[in-house]
KEMARZA-321639 format. One line per field, with one value per residue: z negated, y negated, x of N, C-alpha, C in turn. Coordinates in steps of 0.02 Angstrom, whole numbers, plus 50000, padded with zeros to 5 digits. Example, Ala and Ser with C-alpha at 12.3 -4.5 7.8 and 13.67 -1.06 7.14 Angstrom:
BEGIN
n_zz 49610,49646
n_yy 50284,50112
n_xx 50660,50642
ca_zz 49610,49643
ca_yy 50225,50053
ca_xx 50615,50684
c_zz 49610,49606
c_yy 50165,49998
c_xx 50660,50645
***
This chain:
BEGIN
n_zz 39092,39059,39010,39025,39143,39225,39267,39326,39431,39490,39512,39615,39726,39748,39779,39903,40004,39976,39956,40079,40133,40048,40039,40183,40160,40069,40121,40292,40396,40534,40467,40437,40422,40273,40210,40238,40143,40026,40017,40031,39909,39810,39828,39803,39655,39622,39644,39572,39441,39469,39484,39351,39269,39336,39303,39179,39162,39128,39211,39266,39215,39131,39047,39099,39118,39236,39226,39337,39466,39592,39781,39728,39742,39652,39564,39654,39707,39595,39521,39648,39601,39492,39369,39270,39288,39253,39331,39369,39409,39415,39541,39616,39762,39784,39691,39756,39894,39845,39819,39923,39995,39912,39939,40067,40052,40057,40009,39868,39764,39628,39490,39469,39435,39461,39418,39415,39320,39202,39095,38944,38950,38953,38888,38755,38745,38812,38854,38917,38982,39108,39202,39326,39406,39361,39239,39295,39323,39202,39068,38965,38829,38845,38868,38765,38671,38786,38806,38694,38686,38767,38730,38614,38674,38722,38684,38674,38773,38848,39014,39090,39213,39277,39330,39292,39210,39249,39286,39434,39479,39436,39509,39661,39625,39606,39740,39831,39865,39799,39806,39951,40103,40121,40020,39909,39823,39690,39520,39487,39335,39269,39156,38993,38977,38862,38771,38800,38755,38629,38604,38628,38522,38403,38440,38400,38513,38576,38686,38811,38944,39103,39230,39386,39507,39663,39797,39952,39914,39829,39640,39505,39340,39260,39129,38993,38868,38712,38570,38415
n_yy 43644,43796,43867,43991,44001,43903,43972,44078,44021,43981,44071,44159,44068,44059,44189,44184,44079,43985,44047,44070,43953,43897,43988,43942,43801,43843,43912,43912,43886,43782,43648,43533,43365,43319,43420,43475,43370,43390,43527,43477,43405,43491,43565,43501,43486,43622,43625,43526,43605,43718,43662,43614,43723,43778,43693,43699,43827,43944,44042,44157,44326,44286,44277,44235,44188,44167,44089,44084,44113,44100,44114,44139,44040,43995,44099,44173,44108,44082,44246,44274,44204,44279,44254,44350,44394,44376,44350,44301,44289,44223,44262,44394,44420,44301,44360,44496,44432,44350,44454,44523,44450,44433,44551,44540,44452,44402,44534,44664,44640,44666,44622,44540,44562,44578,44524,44531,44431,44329,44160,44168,44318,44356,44431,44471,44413,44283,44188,44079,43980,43958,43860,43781,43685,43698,43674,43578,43642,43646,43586,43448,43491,43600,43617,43630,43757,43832,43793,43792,43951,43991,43924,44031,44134,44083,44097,43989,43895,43782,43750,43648,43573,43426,43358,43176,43079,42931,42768,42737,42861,42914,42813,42850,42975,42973,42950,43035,43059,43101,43247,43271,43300,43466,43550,43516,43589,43655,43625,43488,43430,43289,43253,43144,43090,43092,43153,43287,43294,43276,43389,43487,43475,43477,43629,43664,43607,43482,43373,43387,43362,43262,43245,43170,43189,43124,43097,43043,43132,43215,43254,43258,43279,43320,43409,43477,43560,43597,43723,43630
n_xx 62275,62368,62519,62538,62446,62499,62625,62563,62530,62669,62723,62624,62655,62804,62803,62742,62704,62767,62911,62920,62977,63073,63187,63205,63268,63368,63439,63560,63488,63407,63318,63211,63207,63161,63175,63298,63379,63335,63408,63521,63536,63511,63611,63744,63719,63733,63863,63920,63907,63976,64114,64116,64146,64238,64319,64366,64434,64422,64349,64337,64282,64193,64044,63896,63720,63642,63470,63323,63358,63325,63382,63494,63595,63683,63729,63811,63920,63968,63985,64074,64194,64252,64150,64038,63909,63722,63569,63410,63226,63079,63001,62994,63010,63105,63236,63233,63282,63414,63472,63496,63567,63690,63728,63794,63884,64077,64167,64142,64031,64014,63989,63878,63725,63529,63370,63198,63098,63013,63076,63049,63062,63193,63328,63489,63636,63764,63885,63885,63732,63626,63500,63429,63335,63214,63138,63054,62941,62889,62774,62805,62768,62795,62913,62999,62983,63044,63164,63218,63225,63333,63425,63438,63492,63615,63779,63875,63872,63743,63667,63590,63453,63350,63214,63205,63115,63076,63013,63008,63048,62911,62821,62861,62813,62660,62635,62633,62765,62886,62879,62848,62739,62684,62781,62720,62637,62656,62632,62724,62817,62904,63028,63094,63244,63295,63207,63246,63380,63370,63280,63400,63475,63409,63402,63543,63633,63741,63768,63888,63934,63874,63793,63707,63608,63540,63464,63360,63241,63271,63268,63401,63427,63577,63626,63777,63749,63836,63887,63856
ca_zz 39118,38991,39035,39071,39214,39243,39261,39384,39518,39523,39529,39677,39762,39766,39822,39967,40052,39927,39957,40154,40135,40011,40091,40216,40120,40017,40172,40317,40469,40550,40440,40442,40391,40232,40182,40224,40101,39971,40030,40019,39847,39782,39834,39745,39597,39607,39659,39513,39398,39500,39475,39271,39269,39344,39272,39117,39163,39095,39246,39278,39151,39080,39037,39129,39140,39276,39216,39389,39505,39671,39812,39712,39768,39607,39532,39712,39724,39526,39549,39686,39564,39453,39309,39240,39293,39237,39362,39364,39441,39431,39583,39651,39824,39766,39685,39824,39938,39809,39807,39977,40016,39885,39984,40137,40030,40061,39967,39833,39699,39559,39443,39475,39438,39473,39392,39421,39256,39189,39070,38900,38926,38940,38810,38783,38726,38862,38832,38948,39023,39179,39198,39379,39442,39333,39194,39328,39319,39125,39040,38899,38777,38830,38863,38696,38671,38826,38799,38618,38685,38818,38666,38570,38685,38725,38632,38663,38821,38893,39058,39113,39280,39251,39355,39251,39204,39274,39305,39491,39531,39429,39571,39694,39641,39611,39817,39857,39900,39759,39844,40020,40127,40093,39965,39851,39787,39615,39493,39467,39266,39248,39068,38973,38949,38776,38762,38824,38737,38550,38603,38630,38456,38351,38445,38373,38550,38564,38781,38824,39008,39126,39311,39426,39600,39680,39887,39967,39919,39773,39602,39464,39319,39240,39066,38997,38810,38716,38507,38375
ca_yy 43703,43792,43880,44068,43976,43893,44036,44137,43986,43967,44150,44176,44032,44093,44273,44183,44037,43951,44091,44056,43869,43868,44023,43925,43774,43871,43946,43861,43898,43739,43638,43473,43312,43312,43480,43461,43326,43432,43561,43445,43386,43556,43608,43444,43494,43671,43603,43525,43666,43748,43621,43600,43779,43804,43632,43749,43858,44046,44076,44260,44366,44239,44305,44204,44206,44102,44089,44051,44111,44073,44151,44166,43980,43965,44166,44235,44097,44126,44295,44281,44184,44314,44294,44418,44367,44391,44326,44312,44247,44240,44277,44455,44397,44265,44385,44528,44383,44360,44530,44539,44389,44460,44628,44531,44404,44408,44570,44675,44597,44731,44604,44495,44608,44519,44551,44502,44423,44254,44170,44214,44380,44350,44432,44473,44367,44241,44140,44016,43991,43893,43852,43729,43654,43763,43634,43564,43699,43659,43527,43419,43517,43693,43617,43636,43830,43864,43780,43845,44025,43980,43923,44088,44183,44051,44095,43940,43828,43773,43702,43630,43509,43442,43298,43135,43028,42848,42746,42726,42899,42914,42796,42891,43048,42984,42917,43106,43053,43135,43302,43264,43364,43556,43571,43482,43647,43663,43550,43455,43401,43264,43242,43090,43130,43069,43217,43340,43303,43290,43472,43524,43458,43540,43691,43642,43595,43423,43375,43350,43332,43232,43226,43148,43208,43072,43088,43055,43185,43273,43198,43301,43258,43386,43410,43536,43568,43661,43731,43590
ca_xx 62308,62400,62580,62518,62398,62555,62689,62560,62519,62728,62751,62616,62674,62849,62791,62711,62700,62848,62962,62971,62990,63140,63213,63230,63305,63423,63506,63587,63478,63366,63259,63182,63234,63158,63195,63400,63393,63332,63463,63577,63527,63518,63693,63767,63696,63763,63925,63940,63910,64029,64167,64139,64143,64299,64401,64353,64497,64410,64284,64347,64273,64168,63972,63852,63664,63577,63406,63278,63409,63335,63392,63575,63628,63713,63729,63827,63971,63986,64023,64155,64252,64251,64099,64011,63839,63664,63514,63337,63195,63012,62976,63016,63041,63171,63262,63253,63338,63470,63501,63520,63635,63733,63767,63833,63949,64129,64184,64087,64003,63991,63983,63800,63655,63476,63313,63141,63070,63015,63127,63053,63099,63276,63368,63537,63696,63783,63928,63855,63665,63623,63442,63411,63294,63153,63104,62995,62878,62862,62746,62831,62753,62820,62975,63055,62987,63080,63225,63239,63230,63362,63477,63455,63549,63679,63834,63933,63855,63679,63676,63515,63445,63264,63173,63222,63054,63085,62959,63032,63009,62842,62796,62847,62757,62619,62607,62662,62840,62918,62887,62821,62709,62699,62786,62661,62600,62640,62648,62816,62835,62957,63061,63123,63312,63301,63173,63283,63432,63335,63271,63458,63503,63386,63430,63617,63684,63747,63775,63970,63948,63817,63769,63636,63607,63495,63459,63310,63184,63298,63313,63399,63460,63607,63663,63785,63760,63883,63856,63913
c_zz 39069,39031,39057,39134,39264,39280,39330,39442,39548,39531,39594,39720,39794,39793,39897,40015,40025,39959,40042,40157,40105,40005,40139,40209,40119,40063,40225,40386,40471,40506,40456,40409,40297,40194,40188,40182,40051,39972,39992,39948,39808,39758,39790,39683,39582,39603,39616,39457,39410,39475,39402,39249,39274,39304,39184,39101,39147,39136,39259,39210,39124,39084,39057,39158,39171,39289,39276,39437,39565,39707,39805,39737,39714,39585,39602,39700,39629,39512,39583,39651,39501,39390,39333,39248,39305,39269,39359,39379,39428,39466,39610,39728,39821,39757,39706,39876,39930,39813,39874,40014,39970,39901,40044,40115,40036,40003,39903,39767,39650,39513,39418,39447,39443,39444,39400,39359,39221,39107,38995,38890,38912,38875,38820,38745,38785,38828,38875,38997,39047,39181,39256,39385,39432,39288,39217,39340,39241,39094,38976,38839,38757,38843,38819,38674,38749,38822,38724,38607,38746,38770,38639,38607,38744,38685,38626,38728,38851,38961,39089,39174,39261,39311,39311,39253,39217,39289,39391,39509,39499,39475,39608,39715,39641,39699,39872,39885,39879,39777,39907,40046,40084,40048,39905,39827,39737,39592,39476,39413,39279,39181,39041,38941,38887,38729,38731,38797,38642,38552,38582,38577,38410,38363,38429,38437,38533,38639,38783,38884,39042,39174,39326,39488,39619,39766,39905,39936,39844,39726,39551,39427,39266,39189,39032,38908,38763,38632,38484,38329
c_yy 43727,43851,43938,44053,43933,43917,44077,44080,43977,44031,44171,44121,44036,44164,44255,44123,43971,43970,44074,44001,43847,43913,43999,43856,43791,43882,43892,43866,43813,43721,43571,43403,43309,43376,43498,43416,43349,43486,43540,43428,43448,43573,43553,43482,43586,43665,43575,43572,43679,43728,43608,43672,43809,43758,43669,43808,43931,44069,44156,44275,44344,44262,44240,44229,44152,44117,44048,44052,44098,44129,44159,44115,43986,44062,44184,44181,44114,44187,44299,44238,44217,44307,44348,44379,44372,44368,44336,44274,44266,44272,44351,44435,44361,44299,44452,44504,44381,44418,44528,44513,44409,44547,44592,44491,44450,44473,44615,44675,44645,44690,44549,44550,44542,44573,44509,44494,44327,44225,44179,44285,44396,44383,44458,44417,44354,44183,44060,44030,43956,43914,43778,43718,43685,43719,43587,43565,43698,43587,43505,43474,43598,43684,43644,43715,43853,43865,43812,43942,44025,43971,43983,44146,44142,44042,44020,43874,43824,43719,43721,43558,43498,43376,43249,43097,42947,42827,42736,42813,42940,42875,42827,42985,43025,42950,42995,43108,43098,43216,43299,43318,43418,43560,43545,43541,43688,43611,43525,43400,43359,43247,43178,43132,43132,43135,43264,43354,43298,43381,43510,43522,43485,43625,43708,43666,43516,43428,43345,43321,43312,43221,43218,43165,43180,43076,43073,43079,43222,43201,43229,43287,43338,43368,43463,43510,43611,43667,43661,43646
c_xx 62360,62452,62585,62496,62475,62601,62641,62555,62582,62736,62722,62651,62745,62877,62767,62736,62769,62900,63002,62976,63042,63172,63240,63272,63356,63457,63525,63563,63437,63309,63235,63221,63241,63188,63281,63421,63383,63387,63532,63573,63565,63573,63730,63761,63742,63847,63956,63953,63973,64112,64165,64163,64228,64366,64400,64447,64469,64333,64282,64346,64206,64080,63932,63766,63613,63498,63373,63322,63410,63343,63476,63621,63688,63749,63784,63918,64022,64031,64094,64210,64261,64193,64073,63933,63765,63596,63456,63292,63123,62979,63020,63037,63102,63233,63288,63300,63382,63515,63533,63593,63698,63786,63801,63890,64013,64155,64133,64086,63973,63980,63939,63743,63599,63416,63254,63091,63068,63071,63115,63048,63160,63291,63445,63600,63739,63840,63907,63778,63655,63572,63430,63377,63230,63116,63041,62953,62831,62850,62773,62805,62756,62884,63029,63043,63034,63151,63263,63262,63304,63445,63498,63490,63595,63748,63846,63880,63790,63683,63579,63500,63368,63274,63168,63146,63088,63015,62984,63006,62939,62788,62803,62808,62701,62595,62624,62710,62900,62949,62829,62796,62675,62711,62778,62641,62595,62657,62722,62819,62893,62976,63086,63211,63313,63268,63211,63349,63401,63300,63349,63466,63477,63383,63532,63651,63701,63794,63844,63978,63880,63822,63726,63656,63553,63530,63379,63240,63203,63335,63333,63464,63512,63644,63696,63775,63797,63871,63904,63966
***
């Protein structure tokens, strides 16, 4: 399967039958066991961001482009702390949602825009690029063209979350635990960090900060890279 065949089964899948399943995730109405654990994962992981972001000290103002934006988990609270922030999503539905949740947030957010586009189109200059829970979607061997194009319009910082390769939860995917049920329905690439951080380097980052968000159901490993 090669990464065009790739790019359209996650794109319909998030126009359809994706879209209302982690829709309903992302937000805070009634879900299931398994799926509030991913929730819960999720938000960790943003929560972090969130918090390096700000112990930063220059979040107002600051040019931000969250590449695979979701339904604006990460791109909306951004915003209300003042960046300047750039979104985008594969999926048109995703980023319709975004849009929307972003018209009802606390006050108005002139300063998010959202666009429906995969992420080598991106272009543009970003003092910092956030890229979640998307490397998933991408096989070791398109990893490093993605991430390389993800670099070139990162002034100063790359922040990236991928699915860590262990042999622990290479067992559990392969018994369908990894992603339970339903939402088995695209494929889910896991990375060797070692990978992932030799990509950053010949794209001349070199990783200052490091988080794991490990629950249940959600395993995601987060690295921020910043230029040498």
């Amino acid at each position: 399967m090669n990464l065009a065949n790739d790019k359209d089964i996650v794109k319909q899948y998030f126009n359809s039958t994706g879209f209302d399943r982690w829709q309903r995730i992302y937000g805070d109405g009634k879900v299931n066991k398994v799926q509030l654990d991913i929730r819960t994962g999720h938000q960790q992981t943003v929560d972090t961001v969130i918090q390096w972001l700000q112990a930063d000290g220059n979040l107002r103002g600051l040019s931000v482009c969250d590449a695979g934006c979701g339904v604006g988990s990460l791109s909306i609270p951004l915003a209300e702390a003042g960046a300047i922030v750039c979104a985008s999503d594969i999926s048109e539905k995703m980023v319709a949602e975004a849009y929307d949740r972003a018209t009802v947030a606390p006050g108005k957010l002139y300063n998010v825009s959202f666009t429906a586009q995969d992420l080598e189109a991106l272009s543009g200059k970003f003092h910092t690029v956030i890229c979640l829970d998307v490397l998933i979607h991408y096989p070791q061997d398109k990893a490093a063209s993605m991430i390389a194009h993800l670099s070139s319009i990162a002034q100063s910082r790359l922040i990236l979350s991928f699915a860590p390769k262990t042999l622990a939860l290479t067992l559990l995917k392969k018994i369908g635990e990894f992603f339970p049920g339903p939402s088995k329905t695209t494929r889910a690439y896991q990375h060797r960090e070692a990978d992932i951080i030799k990509i950053l380097e010949n794209n001349g980052f070199v990783v200052n900060r490091t988080a794991m968000t490990s629950t249940s159901f959600y395993y995601s490993r987060l690295l921020e890279a910043v230029r040498k």
